[in-house]
C-alpha positions as CSV (number, residue, x, y, z in Angstrom):
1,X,-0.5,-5.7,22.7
2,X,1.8,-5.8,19.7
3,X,-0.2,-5.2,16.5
4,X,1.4,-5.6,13.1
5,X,0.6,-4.2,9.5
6,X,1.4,-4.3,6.5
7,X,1.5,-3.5,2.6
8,X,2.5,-5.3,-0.2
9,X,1.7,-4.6,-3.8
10,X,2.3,-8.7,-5.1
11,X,2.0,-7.8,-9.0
12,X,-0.3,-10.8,-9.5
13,X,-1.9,-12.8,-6.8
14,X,-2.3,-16.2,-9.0
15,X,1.1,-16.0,-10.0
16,X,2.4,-15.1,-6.4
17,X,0.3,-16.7,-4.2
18,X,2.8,-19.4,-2.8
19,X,4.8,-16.3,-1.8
20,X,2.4,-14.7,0.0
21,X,1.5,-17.6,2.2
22,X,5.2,-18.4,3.2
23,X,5.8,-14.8,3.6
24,X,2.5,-14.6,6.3
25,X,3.9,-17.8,7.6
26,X,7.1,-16.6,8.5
27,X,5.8,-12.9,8.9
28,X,2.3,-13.6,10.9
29,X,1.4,-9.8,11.0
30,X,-2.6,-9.1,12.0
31,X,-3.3,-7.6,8.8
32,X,-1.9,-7.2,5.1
33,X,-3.1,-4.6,2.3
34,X,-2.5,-6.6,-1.4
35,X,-2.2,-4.9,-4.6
36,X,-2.9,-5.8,-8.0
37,X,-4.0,-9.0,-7.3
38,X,-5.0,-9.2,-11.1
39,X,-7.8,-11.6,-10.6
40,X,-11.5,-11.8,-10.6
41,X,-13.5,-11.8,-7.4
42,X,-14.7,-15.3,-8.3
43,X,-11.2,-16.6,-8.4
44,X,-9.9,-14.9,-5.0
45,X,-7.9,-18.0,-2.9
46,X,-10.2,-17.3,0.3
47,X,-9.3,-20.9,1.7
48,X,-6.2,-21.2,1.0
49,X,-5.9,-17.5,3.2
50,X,-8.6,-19.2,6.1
51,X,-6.2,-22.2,6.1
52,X,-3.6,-19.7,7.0
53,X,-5.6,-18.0,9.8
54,X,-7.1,-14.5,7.6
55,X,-10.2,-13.5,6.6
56,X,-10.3,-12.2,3.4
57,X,-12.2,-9.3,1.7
58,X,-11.3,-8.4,-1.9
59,X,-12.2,-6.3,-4.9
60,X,-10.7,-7.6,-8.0
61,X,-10.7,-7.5,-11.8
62,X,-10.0,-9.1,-14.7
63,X,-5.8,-8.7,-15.6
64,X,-5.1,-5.2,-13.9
65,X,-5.4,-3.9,-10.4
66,X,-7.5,-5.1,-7.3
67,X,-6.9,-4.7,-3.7
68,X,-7.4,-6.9,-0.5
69,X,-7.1,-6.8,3.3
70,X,-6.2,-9.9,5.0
71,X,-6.5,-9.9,8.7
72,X,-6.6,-12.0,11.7
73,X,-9.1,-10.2,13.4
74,X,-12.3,-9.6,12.1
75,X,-14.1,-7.3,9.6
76,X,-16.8,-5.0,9.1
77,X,-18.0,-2.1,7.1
78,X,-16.0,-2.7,4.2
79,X,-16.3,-0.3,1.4
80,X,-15.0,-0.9,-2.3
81,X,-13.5,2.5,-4.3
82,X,-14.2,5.7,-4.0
83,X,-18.1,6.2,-3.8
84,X,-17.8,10.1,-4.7
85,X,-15.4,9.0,-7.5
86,X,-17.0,7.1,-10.4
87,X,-14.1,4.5,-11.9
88,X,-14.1,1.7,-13.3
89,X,-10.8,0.5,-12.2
90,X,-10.9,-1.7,-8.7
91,X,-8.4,0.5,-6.6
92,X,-9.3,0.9,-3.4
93,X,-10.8,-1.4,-0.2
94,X,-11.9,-0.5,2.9
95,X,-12.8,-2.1,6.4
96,X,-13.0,-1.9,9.9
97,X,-10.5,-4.4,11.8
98,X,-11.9,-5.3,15.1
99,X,-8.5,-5.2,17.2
100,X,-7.6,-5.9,20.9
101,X,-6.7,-2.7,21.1
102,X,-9.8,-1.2,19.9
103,X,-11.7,-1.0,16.0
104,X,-8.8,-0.2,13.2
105,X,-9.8,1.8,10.2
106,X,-7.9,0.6,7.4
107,X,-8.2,2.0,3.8
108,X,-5.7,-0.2,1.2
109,X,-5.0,1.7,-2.2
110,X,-3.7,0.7,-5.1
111,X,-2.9,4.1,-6.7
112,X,-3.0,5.5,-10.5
113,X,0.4,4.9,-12.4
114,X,0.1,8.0,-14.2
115,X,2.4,7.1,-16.9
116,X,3.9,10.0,-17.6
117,X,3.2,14.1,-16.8
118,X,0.8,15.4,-19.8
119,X,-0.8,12.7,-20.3
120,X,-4.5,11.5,-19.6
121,X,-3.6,9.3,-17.5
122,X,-1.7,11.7,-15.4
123,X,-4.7,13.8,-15.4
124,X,-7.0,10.9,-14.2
125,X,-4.2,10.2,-11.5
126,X,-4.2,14.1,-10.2
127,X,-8.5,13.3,-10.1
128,X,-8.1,10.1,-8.5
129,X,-5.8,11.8,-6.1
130,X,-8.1,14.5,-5.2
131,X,-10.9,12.2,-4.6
132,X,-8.8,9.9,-2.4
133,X,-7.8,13.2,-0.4
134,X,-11.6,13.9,0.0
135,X,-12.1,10.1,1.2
136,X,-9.9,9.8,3.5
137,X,-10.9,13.1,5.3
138,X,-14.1,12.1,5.8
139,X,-12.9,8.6,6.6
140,X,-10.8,10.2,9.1
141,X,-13.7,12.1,11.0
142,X,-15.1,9.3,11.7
143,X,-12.8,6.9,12.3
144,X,-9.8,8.3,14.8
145,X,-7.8,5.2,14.4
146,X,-6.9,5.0,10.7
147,X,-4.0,3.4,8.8
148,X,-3.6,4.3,4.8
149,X,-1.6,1.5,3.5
150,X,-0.7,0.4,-0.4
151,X,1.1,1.6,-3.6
152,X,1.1,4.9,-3.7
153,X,3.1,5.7,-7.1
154,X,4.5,8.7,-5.2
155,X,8.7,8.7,-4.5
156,X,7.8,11.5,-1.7
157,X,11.3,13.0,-1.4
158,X,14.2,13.0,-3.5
159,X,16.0,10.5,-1.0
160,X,13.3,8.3,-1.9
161,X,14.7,7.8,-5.2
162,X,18.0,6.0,-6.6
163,X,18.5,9.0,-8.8
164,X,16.2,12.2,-7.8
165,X,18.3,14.9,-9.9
166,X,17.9,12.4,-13.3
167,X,14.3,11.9,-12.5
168,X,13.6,14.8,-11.6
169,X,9.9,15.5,-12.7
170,X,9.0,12.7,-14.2
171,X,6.2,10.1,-13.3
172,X,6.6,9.4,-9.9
173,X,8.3,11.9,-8.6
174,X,6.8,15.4,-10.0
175,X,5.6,18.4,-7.8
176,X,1.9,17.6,-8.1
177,X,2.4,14.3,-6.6
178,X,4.3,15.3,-4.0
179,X,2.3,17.4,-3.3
180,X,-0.9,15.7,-3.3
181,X,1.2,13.2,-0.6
182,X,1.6,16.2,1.5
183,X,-1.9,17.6,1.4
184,X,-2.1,13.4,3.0
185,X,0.6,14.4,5.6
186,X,-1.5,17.6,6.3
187,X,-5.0,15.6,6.8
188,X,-3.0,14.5,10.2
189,X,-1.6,11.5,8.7
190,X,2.5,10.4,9.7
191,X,4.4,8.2,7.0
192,X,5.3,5.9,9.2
193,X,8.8,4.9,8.0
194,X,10.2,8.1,8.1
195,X,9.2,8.4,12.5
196,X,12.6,6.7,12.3
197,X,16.2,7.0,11.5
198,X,16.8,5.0,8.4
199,X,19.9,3.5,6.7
200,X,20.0,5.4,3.0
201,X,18.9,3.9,0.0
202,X,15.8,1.7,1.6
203,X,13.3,1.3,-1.3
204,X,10.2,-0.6,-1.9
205,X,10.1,-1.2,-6.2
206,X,12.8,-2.1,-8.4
207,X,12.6,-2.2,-12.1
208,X,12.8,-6.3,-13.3
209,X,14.7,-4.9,-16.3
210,X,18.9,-3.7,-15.9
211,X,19.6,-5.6,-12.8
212,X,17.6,-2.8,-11.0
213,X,16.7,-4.9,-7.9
214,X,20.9,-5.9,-7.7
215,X,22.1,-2.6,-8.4
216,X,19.3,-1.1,-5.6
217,X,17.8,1.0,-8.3
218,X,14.9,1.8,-6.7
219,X,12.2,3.8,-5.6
220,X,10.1,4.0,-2.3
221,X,6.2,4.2,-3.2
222,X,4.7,1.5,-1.0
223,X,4.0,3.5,2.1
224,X,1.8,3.0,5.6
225,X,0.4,6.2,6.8
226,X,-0.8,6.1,10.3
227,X,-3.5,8.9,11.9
228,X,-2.6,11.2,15.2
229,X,-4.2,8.2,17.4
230,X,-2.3,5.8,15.8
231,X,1.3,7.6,15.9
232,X,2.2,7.1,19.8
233,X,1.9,3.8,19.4
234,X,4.2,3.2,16.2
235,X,7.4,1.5,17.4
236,X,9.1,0.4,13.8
237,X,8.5,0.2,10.0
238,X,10.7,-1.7,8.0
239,X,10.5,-2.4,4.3
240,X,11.3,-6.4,3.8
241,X,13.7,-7.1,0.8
242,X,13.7,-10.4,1.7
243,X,10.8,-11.3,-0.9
244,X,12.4,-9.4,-3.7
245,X,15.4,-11.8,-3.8
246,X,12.7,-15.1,-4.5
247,X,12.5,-16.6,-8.2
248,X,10.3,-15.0,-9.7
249,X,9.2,-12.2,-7.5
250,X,7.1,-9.3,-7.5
251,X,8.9,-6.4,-8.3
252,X,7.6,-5.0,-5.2
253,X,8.8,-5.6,-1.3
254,X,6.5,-5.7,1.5
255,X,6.1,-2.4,3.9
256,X,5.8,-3.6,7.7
257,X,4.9,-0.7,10.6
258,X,4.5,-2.4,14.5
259,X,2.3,-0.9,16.3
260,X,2.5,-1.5,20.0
């Protein structure tokens, strides 16, 4: 049994929307992590995503962030945010996929921006990380079979940048983030797209401004983490520029692994 999952960080779901249902159209993958929907609960499209064969469990907010899992299969024990981690900000959602192949845990985040190293908001991302780590730890003892999926904010390696040397510890891509990815890696997590020999270059975000989506200025930060039980079965992750290249797009690309 093929299985199919994916990420996508769609910069406003009101605005997008039409995208995301021709994209699940031609891409009909079991399940789909969205980020920064930038809507209330109230106004979340749940028919239009029945109509396209997902249920639908969000956790939105007025203008900035929100997160949502779409899936084919269905859904139980969802949890919104971090419940160790007070915040006000709607970051994180949570459910159990019921799968052929057996229940799914899926955590989608849509993680802190930082803005810049020394700032508050780089602080709050380093406590967010932290309390994320401690989530997903005990997420993963219970749950054997667990996907971490969304936009992480984190270039992990320096190949994961289009210019690693002239952004070289700036937001992004500094040592505490990197290694707060790791201490992920070393929960018993696998980032999926790297199980593979990749061309160079493939990133997930590129900059509206400078032609940074023509000239591949990019970074990779959208990333699908998969646990131990999960990892045998990965057979491909593939980021999809495809999207990018429609008027008016997110500035984001969809992350796809196949499971299988």
């Amino acid at each position: 049994m093929v299985m199919k999952i994916a990420t996508w960080n769609v910069n406003s779901l009101s605005v997008r929307l039409p995208q995301v249902l021709a994209w699940l159209a031609a891409n009909p993958v079991d399940a789909i992590g969205l980020q920064e929907l930038k809507l209330t609960d109230d106004k979340f499209p749940h028919d239009a995503f029945k109509e396209a064969g997902y249920e639908a469990v969000a956790f939105g907010q007025k203008t900035y962030n929100g997160v949502a899992i779409l899936s084919r299969h269905p859904m139980a024990d969802v949890v919104r945010n971090i419940p160790a981690h007070e915040d006000a900000q709607a970051r994180v959602i949570i459910a159990t996929l019921d799968t052929p192949t057996g229940p799914l845990r899926l955590i989608n985040g849509y993680f802190v921006n930082g803005q810049e190293p020394g700032s508050e908001k780089f602080a709050y991302k380093m406590r967010w990380l932290q309390a994320l780590q401690d989530l997903v730890r005990a997420e993963m003892a219970a749950h054997p079979r667990l996907a971490l999926v969304g936009d992480f904010n984190v270039a992990p390696e320096d190949r994961d940048s289009y210019d690693p040397v002239g952004l070289r510890e700036t937001i992004h891509h500094t040592t505490e983030e990197r290694n707060h990815f790791k201490a992920l890696l070393e929960l018993g997590l696998t980032d999926s797209f790297r199980m593979f020999e990749q061309p160079e270059k493939i990133y997930s975000w590129w900059d509206y401004r400078m032609l940074g989506f023509q000239k591949n200025r990019g970074l990779r930060i959208d990333h699908i983490l998969v646990s131990e039980a999960l990892r045998a079965s990965v057979t491909a992750c593939v980021v999809d520029r495809a999207p990018r290249k429609n008027p008016q797009p997110s500035d984001h690309a969809p992350v796809v692994v196949t499971l299988g």
